[in-house]
N, C-alpha and C positions, 0 to 999 in steps of 0.2 A: 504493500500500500504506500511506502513512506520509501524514497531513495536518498538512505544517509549517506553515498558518496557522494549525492549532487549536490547534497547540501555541504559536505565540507571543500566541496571543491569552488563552491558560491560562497565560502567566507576566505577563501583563500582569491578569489580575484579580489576582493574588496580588499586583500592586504591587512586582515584584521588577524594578525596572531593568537591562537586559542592558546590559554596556561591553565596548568591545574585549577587555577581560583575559578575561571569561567565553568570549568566542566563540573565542581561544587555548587557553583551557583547554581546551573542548571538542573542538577541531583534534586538540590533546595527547592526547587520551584517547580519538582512534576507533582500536580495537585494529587489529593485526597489520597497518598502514598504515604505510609508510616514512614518515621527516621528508622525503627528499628529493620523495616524491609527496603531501606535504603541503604542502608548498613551493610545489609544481609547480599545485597546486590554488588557493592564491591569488594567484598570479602569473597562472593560466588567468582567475578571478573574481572576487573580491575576499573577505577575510574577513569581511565583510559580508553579502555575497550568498550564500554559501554555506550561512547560517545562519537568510538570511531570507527569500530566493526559493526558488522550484520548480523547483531542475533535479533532471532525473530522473536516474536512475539510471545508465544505461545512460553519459549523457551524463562522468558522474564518474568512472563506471569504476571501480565499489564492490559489494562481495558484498553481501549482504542484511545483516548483521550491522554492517558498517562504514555501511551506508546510514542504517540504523535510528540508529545511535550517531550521525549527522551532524543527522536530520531531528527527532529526539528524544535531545537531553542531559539527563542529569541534570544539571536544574541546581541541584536542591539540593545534591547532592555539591561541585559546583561554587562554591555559595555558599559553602560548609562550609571548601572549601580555603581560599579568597579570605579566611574571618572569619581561621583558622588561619594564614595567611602575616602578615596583622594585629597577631596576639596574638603572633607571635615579631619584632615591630616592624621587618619588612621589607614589600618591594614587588618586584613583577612586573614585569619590562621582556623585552615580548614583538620578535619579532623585525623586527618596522616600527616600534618605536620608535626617537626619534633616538636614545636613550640606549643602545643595545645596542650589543654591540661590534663594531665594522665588521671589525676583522680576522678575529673569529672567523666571521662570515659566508660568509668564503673554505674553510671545510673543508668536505669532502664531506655532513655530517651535523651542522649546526648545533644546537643545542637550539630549540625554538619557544618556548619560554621560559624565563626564568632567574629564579631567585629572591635577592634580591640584600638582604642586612643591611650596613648600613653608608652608605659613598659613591661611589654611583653613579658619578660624575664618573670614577672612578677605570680603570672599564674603556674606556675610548679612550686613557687613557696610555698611552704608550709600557712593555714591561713585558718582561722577561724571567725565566724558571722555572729557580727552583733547586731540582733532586729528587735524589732517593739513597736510601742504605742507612737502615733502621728502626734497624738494630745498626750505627752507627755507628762510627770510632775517634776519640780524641779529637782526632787532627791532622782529620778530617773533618768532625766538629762545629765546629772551629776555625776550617776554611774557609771553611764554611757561613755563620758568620757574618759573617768579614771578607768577603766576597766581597758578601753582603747588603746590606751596611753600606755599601759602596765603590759601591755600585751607586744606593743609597738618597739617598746627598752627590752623586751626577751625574745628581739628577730621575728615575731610572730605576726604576718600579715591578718588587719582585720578587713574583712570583709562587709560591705551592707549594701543598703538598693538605694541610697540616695535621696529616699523620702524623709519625709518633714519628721521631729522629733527623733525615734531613738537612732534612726538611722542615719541621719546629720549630724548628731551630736556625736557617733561613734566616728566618724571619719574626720570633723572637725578637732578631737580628741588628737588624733594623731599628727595630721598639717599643723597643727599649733607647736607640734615637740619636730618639726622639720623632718617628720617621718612619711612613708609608702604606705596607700591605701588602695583597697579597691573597691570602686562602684559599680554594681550590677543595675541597668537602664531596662526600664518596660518600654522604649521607644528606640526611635532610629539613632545610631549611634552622633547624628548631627544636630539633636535635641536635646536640652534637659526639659526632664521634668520631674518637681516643678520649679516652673521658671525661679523663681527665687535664690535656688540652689546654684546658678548660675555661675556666681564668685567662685561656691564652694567648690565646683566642679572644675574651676581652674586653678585655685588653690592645688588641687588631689593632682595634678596631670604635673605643677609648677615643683610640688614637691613631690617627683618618679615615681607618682601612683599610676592607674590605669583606670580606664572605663571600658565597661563591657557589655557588649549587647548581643544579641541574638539575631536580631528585627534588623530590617533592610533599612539603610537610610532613608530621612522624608517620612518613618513611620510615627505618627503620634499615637500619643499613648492611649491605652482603651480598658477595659474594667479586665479582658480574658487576658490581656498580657501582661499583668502582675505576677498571677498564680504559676508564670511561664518561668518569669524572672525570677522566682520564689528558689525554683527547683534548680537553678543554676549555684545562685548564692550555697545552698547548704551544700549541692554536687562538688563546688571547688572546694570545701571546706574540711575540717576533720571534726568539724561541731559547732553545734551554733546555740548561741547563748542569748535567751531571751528576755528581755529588761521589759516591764510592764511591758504587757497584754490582754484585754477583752476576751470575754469568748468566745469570741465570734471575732475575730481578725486574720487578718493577714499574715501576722506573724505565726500563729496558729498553722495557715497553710504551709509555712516553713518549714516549724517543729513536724508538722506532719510526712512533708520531703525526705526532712533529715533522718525517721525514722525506717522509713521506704528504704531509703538509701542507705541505711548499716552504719549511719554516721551518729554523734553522740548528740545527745540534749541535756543543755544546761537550763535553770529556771531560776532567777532573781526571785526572793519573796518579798514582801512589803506589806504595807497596811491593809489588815482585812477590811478595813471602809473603804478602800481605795479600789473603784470598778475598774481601772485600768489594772489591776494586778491577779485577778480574778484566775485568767487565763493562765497565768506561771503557775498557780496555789493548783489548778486543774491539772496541767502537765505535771508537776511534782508527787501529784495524789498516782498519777501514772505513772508514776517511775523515772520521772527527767531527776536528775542531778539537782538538787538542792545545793547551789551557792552563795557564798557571802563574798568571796574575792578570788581574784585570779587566779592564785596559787591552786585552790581548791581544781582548776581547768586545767591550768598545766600542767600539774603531777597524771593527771586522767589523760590526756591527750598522747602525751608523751609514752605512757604504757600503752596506748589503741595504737600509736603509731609502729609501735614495736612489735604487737604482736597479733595486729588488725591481718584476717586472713586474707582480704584484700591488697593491701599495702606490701607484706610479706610475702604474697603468692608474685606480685607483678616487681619485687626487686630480687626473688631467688629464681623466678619460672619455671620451678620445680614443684607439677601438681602431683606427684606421687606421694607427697606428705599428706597429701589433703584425707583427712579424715570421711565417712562416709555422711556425715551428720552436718560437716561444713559445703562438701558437694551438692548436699540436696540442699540446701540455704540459698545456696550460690544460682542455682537454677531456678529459684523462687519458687520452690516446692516447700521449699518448710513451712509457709503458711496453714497451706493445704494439710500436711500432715498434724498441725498443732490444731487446725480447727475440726480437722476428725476426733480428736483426742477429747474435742471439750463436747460433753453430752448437753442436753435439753433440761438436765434438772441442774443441781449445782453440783460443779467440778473443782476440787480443791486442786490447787497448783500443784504439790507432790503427786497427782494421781496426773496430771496433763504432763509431766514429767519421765514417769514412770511406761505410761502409753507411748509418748512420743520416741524415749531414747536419746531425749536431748538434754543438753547441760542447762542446767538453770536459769542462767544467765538468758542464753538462747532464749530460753520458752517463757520470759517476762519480757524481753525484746519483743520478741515477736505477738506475744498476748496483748501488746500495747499499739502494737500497728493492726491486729484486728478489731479491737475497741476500737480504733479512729476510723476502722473502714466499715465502722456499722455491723461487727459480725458475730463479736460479743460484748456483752456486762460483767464488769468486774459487780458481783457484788459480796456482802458479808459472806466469808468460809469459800472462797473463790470464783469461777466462770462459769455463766453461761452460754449455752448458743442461742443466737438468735434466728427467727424464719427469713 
């Protein structure tokens, strides 16, 4: 149906050189296509061959519309992004570059590409996310920065999204002590929002931080590209520490990310009158990390980092260690086996233990990403399952 030699042979009289970043872009923009069967696709071919041979259809496992978008891109559009990502004096680090972030590799749903202003270097550091309340208190802002700050003096990149309250105040935290931070953007990387954060966001670039997005230049920001930005922040990170929250926010959706993704959760406590702290006192009743200072993060970090099976398996590449209980985790089967485990009346933790096969630790991890996904109730003498 589609002749991809005529079409490379029609971008080569235009004299328009195709690079890796084009044929990512491209990847990026065949619609209603997963990242993870985008993934799946040059891991099966290469991103090369995808773009430049004739595999048929049938072969790809693509509707006619995703075909079309594979064997003919716009690559003017594609030009257009690439001059645009230019003129906001960033660059493209697609997901086989050595510079992308290996940790964030590890989530179910990577980006294929990132849009990065600033210093690259910066996402393979070691980095942990401070997020919270927009409406802050000022003991919360206050933390936000010492804790930034504390974190900044022990090489530790903080991480946040940029927004109003705990998230500006963590990265203001650190640009005040002439340190590197990073911001994760729900918009095009030639945008802040919000506006306000403007200075700030030149501040973070002034002093060798980075900004990072996901989103195609020109994109403004919209309510579905938070919860996007959400899952990057905890993905680059080894834990994300959350400073007043509602229960019902956004940072919420983070703790949620970071739990998905094997990564740790820290929880600030504060004044039981105070509605912005509601949602730490809820993650804490689940099992997040109750903190008072840094210290309490660091000593925890630095053991997950040492002996995180993640982190451990992708600096020895030796899966023959792997236990059979961390394999099945790894494939995101251990859910499934832990909510087999919990019956219809009430399941005490030793017996969802004992059924599963799994270590403790495991089967409270994971009991707490199935409460957040609706599947059970913690309640008095242990779990239930729900319909």
């Amino acid at each position: 149906m589609f002749d991809k030699e005529s079409q490379i042979h029609d971008r080569d009289e235009k004299c328009q050189p195709i690079t890796q970043t084009h044929y990512w872009l491209a990847l990026k923009m065949i619609p209603r296509l997963s990242i993870q069967r985008k993934i799946a696709l040059v891991e099966q071919f290469s991103i090369e061959q995808l773009f430049t041979e004739s595999i048929s259809q049938q072969q790809l496992g693509l509707n006619d519309k995703q075909y079309q978008a594979l064997v003919a891109p716009d690559w003017s559009k594609i030009a257009a992004i690439i001059e645009q990502t230019a003129l906001a004096h960033a660059t493209m680090v697609n997901y086989q570059d050595p510079s992308y972030p290996q940790l964030l590799k590890q989530i179910y749903d990577p980006p294929l590409v990132l849009f990065v202003k600033g210093n690259i270097e910066l996402l393979n550091c070691q980095q942990i996310a401070i997020v919270g309340s927009r409406n802050a208190s000022i003991h919360g802002r206050e933390t936000a920065v010492r804790f930034a700050q504390e974190f900044a003096a022990q090489g530790i990149v903080v991480t946040s999204g940029l927004a109003l309250g705990i998230d500006a105040y963590a990265h203001k935290g650190v640009v005040d002590k002439q340190k590197a931070t990073i911001a994760v953007t729900a918009t095009g990387i030639d945008t802040i929002y919000p506006a306000r954060n403007k200075a700030l966001a030149k501040k973070i670039i002034e002093q060798g931080g980075a900004i990072v997005s996901e989103f195609l230049p020109q994109t403004p920001a919209r309510a579905g590209h938070f919860p996007k930005r959400n899952r990057i922040i905890s993905g680059l990170s080894q834990g994300v520490v959350i400073i007043e929250a509602a229960l019902k926010s956004g940072s919420l959706i983070t703790a949620r990310c970071a739990l998905e993704q094997n990564r740790e959760v820290f929880a600030v406590p504060g004044n039981i009158q105070n509605p912005q702290v509601k949602g730490c006192h809820w993650l804490i009743k689940q099992g997040a990390k109750l903190v008072e200072e840094v210290a309490d993060i660091v000593d925890e970090i630095k053991v997950t980092a040492k002996n995180s099976l993640h982190l451990g398996r992708n600096i020895s590449g030796n899966k023959e260690k792997e236990t059979p209980a961390e394999k099945t985790c790894d494939r995101g089967l251990c859910n499934d086996a832990l909510l087999a485990s919990v019956g219809y009346e009430i399941t005490p933790v030793d017996t969802v233990v004992s059924r599963s096969k799994l270590p403790i630790d495991v089967v409270l991890t994971r009991l707490t990403i199935l409460e957040l996904r609706g599947l059970v109730s913690a309640v008095p003498g242990g779990y239930l399952k729900l319909k």
